[in-house]
GUMI-500422 format. One record per atom (N, C-alpha, C): residue number from 1; residue in one letter; atom name; x negated, y negated, z. Coordinates in pm, 1 decimal. Example, Ala and Ser with C-alpha at 12.3 -4.5 7.8 and 13.67 -1.06 7.14 Angstrom:
% GUMI-500422
- 1; a; N; -1319.0; 569.0; 780.0
- 1; a; CA; -1230.0; 450.0; 780.0
- 1; a; C; -1320.0; 330.0; 780.0
- 2; s; N; -1285.0; 225.0; 708.0
- 2; s; CA; -1367.0; 106.0; 714.0
- 2; s; C; -1290.0; -3.0; 787.0
% end
This chain:
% GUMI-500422
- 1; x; N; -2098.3; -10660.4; 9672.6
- 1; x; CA; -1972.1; -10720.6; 9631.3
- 1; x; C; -1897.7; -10775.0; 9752.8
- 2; x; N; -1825.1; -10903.4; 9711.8
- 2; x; CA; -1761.3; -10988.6; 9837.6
- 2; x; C; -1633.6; -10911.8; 9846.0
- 3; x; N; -1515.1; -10931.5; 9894.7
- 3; x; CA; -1405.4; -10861.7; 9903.4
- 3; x; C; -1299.5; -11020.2; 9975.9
- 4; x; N; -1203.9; -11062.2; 9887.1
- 4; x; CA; -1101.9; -11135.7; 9920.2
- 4; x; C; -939.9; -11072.6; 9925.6
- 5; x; N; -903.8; -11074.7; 10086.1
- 5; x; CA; -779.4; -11012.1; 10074.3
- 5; x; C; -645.3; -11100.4; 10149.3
- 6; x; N; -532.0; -11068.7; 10079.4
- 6; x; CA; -438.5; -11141.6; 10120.4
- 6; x; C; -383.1; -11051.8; 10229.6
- 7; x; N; -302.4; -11196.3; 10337.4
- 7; x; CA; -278.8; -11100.6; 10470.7
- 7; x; C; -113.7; -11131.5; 10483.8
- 8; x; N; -37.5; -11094.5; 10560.8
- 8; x; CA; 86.6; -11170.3; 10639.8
- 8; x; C; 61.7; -11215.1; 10695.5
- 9; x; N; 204.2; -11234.5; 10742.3
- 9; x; CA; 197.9; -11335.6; 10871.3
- 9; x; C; 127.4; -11237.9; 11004.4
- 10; x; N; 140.8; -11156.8; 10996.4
- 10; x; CA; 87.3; -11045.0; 11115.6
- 10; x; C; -63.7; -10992.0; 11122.3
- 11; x; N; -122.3; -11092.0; 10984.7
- 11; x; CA; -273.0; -10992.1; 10961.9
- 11; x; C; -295.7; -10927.3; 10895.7
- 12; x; N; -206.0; -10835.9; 10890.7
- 12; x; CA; -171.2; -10690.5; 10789.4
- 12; x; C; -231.8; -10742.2; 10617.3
- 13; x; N; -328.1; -10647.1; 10603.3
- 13; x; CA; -391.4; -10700.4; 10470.1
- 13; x; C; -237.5; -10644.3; 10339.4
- 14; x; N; -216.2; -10711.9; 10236.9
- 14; x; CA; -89.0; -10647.5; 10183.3
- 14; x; C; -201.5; -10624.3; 10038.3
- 15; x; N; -333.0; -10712.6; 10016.6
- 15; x; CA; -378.3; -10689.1; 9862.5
- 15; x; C; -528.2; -10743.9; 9862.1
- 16; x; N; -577.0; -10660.6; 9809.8
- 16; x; CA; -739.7; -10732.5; 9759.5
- 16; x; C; -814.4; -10712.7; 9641.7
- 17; x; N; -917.8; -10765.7; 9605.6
- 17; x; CA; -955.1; -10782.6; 9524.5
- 17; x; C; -1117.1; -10795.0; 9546.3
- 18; x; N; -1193.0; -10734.1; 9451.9
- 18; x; CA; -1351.7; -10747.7; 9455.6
- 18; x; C; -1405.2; -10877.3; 9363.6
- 19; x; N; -1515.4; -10898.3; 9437.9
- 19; x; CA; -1535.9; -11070.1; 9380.4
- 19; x; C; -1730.9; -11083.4; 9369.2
- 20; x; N; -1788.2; -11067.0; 9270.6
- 20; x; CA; -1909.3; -11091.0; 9253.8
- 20; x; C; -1935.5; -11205.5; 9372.0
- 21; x; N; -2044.9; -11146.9; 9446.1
- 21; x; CA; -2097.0; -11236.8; 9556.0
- 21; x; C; -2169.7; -11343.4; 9462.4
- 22; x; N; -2123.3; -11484.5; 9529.3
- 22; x; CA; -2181.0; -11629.9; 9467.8
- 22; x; C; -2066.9; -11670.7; 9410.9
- 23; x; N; -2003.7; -11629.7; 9416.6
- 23; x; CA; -1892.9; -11664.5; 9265.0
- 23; x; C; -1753.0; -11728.4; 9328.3
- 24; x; N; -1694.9; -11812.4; 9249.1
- 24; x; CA; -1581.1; -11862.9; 9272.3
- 24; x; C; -1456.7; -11779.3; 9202.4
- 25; x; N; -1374.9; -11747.2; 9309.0
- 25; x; CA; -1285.0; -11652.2; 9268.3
- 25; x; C; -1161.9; -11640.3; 9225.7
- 26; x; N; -1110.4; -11740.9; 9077.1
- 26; x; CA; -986.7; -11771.9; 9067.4
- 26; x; C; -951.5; -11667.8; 9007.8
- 27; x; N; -993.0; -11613.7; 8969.8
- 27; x; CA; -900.8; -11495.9; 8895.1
- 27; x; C; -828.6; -11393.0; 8990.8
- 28; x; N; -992.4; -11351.0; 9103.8
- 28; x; CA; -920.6; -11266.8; 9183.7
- 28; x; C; -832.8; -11333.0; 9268.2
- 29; x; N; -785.9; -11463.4; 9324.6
- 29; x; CA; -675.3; -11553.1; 9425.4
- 29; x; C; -589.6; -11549.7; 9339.3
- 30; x; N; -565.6; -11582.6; 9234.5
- 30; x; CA; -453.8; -11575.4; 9112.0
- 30; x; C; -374.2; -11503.3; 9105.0
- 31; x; N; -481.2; -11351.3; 9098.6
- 31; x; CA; -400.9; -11219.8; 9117.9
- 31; x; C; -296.3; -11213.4; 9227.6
- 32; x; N; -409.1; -11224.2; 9336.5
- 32; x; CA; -325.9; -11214.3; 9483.0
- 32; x; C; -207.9; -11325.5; 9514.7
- 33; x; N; -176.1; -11415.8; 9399.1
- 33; x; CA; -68.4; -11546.5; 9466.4
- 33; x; C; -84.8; -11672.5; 9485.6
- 34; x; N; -193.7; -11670.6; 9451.5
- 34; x; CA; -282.8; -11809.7; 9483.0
- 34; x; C; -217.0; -11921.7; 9366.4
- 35; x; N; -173.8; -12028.6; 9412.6
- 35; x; CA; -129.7; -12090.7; 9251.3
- 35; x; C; -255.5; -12180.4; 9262.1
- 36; x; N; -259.9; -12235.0; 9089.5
- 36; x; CA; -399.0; -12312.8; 9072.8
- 36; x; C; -328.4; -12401.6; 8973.5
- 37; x; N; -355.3; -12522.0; 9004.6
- 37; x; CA; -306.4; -12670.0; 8918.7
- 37; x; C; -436.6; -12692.9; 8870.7
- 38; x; N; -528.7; -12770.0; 8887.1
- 38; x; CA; -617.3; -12855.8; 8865.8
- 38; x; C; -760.9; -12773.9; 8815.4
- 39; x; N; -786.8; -12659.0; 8922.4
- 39; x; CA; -877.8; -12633.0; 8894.4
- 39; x; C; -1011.5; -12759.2; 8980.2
- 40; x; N; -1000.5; -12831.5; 9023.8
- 40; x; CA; -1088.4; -12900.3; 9052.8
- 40; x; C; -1089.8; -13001.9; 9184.7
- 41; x; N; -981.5; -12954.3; 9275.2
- 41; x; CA; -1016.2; -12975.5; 9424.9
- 41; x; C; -960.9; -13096.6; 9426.2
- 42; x; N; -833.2; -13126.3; 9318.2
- 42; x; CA; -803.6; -13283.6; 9339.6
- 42; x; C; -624.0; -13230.4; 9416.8
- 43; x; N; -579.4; -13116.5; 9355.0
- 43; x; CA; -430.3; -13137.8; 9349.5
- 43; x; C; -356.5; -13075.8; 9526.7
- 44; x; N; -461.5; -12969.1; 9527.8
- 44; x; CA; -424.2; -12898.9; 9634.5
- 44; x; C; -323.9; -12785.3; 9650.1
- 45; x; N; -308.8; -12730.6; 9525.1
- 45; x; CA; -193.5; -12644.8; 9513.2
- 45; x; C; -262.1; -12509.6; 9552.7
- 46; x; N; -416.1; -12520.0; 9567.6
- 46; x; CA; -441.0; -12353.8; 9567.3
- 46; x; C; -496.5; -12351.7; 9711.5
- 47; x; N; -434.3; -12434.8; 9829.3
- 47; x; CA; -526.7; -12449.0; 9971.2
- 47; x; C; -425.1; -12331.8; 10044.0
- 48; x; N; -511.4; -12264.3; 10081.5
- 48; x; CA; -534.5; -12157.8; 10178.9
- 48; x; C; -564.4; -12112.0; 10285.0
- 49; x; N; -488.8; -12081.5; 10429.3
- 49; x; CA; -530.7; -12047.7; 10538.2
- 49; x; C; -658.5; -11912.1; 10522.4
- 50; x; N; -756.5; -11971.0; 10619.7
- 50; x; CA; -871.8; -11860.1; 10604.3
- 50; x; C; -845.1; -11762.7; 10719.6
- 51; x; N; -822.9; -11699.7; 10711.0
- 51; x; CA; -755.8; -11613.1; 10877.3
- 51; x; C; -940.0; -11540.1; 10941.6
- 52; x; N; -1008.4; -11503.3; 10846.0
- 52; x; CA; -1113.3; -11442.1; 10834.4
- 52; x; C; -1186.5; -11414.2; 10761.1
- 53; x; N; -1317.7; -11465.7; 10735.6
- 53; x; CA; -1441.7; -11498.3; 10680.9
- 53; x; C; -1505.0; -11606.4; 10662.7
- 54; x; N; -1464.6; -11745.7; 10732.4
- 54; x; CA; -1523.1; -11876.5; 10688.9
- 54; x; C; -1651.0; -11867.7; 10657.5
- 55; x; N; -1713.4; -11776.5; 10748.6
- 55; x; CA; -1868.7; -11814.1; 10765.3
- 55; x; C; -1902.0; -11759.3; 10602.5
- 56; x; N; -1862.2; -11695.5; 10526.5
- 56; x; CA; -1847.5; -11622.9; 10455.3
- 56; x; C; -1869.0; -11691.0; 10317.5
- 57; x; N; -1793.7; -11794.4; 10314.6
- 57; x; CA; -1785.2; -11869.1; 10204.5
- 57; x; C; -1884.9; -12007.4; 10173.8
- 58; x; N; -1921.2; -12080.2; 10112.0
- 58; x; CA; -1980.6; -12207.5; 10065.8
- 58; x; C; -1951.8; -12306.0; 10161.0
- 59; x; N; -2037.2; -12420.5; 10193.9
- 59; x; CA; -1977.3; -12565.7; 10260.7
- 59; x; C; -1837.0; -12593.9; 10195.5
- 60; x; N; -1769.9; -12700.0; 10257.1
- 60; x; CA; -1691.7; -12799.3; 10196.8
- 60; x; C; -1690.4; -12836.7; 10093.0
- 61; x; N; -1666.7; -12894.6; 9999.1
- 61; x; CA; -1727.8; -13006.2; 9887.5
- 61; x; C; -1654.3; -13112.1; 9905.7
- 62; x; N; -1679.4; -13225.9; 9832.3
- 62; x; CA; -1613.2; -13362.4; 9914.5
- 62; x; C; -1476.8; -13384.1; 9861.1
- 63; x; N; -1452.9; -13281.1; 9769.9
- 63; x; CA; -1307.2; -13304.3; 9728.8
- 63; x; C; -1201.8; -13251.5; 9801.9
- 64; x; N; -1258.7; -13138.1; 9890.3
- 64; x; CA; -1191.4; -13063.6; 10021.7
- 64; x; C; -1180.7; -13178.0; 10122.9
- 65; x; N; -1285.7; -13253.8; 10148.6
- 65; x; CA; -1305.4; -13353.3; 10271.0
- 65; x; C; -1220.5; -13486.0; 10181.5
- 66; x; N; -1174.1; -13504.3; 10091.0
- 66; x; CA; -1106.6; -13593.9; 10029.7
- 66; x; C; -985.4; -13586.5; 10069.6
- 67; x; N; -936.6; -13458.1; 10057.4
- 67; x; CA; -835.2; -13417.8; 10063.9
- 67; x; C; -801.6; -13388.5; 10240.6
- 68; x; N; -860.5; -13415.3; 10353.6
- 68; x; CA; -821.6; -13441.7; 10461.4
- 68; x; C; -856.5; -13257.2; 10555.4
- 69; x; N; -941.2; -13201.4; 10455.6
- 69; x; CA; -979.5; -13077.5; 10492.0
- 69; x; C; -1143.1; -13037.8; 10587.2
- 70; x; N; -1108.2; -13105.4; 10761.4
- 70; x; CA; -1227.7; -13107.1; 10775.1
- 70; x; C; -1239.5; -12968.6; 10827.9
- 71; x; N; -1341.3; -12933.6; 10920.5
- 71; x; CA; -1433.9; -12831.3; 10971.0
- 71; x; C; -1365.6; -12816.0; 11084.6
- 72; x; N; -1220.4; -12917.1; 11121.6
- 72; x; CA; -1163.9; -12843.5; 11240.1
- 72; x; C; -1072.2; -12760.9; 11214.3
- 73; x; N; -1016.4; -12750.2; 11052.9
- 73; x; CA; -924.8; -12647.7; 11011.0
- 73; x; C; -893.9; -12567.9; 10952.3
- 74; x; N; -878.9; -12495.9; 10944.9
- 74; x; CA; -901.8; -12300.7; 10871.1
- 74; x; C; -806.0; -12327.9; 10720.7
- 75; x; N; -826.3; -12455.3; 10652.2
- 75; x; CA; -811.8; -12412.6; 10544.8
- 75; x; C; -888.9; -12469.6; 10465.4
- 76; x; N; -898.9; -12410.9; 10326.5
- 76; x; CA; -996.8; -12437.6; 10229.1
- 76; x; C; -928.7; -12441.9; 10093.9
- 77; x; N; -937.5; -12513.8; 10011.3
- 77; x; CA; -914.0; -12481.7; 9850.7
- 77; x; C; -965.9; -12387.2; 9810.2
- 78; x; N; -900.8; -12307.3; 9753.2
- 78; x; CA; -989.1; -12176.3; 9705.4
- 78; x; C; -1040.2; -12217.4; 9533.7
- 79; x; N; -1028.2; -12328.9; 9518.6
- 79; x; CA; -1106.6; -12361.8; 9390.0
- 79; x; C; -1243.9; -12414.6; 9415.4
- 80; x; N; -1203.4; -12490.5; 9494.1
- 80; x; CA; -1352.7; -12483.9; 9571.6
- 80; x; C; -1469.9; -12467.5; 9630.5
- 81; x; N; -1396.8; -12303.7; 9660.7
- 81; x; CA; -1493.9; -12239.1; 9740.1
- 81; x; C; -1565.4; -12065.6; 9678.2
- 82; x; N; -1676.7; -12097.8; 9679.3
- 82; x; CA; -1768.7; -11991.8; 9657.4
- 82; x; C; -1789.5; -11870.7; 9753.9
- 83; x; N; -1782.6; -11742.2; 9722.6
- 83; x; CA; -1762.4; -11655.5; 9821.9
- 83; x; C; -1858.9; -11552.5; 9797.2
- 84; x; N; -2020.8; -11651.3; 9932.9
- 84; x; CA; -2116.2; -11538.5; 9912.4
- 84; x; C; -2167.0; -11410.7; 9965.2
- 85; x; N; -2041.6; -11395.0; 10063.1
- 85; x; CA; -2020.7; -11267.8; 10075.7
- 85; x; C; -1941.6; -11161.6; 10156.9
- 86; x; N; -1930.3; -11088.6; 10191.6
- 86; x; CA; -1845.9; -11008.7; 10266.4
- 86; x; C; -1641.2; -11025.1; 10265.9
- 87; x; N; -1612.7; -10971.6; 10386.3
- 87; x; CA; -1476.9; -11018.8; 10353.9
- 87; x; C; -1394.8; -11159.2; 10394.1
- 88; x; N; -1323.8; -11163.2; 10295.1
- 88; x; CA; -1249.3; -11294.9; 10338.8
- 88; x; C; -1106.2; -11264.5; 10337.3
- 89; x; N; -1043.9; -11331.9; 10463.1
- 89; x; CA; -927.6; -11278.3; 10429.0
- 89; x; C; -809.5; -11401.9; 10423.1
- 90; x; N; -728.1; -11427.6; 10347.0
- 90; x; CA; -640.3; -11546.9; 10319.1
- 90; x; C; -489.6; -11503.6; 10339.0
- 91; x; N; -421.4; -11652.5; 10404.1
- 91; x; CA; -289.7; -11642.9; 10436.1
- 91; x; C; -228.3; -11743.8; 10337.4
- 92; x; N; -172.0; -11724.9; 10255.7
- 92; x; CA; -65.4; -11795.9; 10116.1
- 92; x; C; 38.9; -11889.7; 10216.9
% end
């Protein structure tokens, strides 16, 4: 099982949630605060600082790279992204 947790501003994990490895995790980001419009990587309401686990998660998809989200910056849509494994940890 993957593990996605929300952090502060300091790191400090405040909440997490277990997440079937492979799987895209709106329910568990939802929980934690995550807002979700679209569902589909167009709106950008659910983009997320990755503080820790990139390696962790799926490529890009081109709706992330549409959206001006390249590989030089620690954030990701979390509708987007598949989490195959270990921990990830996100800043809201």
């Amino acid at each position: 099982m993957a593990e996605i947790a929300r952090v502060d501003e300091n790191g400090n994990v405040e909440d997490s949630r277990q997440v079937t490895d492979g799987n895209v995790a709106w329910d568990e980001a939802e929980e934690l605060g995550v807002a979700f419009g679209c569902q589909d990587g167009r709106c950008g309401s659910c983009r997320v600082e990755i503080v820790e686990g990139m390696e962790n998660l799926s490529g890009r998809t081109i709706n992330e790279l549409d959206m001006g989200l390249d590989e030089s910056e620690n954030f990701r849509l979390m509708c987007q992204c598949k989490i195959n494994k270990g921990l990830i940890k996100i800043r809201i």
